[in-house]
N, C-alpha and C positions, 0 to 999 in steps of 0.2 A: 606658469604651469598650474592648473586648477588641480588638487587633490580631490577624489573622492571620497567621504566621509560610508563608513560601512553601517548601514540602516539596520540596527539592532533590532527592531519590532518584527523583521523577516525571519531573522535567526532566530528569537524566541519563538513564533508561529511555527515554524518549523520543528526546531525541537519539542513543540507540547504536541505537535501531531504523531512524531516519531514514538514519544510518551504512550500515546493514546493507542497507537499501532500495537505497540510492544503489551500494554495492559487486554487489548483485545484476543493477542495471542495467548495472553496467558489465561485467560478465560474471568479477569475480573471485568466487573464493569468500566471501573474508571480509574485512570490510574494513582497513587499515593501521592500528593502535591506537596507534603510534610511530614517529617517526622515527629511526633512529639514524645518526648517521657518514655514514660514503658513502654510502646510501641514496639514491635520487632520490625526493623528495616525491610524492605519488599525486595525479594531477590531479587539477585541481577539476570537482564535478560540481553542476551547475545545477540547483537545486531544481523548478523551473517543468517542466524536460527530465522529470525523474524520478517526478513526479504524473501531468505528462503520457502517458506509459509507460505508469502502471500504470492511470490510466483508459482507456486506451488498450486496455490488455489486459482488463481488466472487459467494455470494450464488445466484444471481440473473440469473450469468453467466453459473451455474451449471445447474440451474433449466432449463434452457433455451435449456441447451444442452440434458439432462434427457428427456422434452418432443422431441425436432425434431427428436433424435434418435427413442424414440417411437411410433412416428409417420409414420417415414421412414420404421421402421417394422413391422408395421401393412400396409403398401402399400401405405401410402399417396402418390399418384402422381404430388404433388407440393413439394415435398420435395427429392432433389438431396443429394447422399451419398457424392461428394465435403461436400454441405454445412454442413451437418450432421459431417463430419470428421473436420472441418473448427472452427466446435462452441464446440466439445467435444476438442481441440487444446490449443483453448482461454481459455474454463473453466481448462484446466490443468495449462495451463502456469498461470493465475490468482491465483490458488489454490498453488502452487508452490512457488508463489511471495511473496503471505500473511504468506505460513510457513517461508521460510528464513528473509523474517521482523520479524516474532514471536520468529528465533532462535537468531536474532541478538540483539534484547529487551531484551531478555531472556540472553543472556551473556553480554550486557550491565550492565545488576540490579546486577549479578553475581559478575564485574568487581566492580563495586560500593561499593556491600557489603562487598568485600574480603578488602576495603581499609582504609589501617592505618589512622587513625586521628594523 
């Protein structure tokens, strides 16, 4: 019976993006990779806050696209089919990004639960 060895390089990758996610919410640039000395520790940020956020922002990106569409076909004259094709783009690729985070959680917990103590 062949065991699977768990590819540590995926899990690091992954949590420095989660890292990355979580420092973008909080409005720094990049997130702390150390502490040193004096330093003050970087609050903690709440995972649940941070998903929340950026679905947040998906749906915001949707919504957004949902009206200029609507707007461009009822005739609004300040509204270009470019930008109209430009923001229904972003809401796909946004929407896209959140599912493959969601499958990647999702076989993460998977990998987890399947594993021997």
């Amino acid at each position: 019976m062949a065991t699977s060895m768990i590819d540590t390089s995926r899990i690091e990758a992954m949590v420095s993006q989660l890292k990355a996610a979580a420092a973008r919410a909080q409005g720094n640039v990049a997130p702390v990779e150390s502490i040193t000395g004096g330093e003050k520790p970087a609050s903690r940020v709440d995972f649940a806050s941070v998903l929340k956020n950026s679905l947040d922002e998906v749906n915001a990106s949707q919504e957004k696209s949902k009206k200029m569409s609507e707007a461009f076909a009822m005739g609004d004259d300040n509204i270009n089919l470019s930008d109209v094709m430009i923001a229904m783009q972003k809401s796909s690729i946004s929407f896209q990004t959140s599912l493959q985070v969601r499958n990647k959680l999702v076989s993460a917990y998977r990998d987890i639960m399947t594993m021997q103590v």
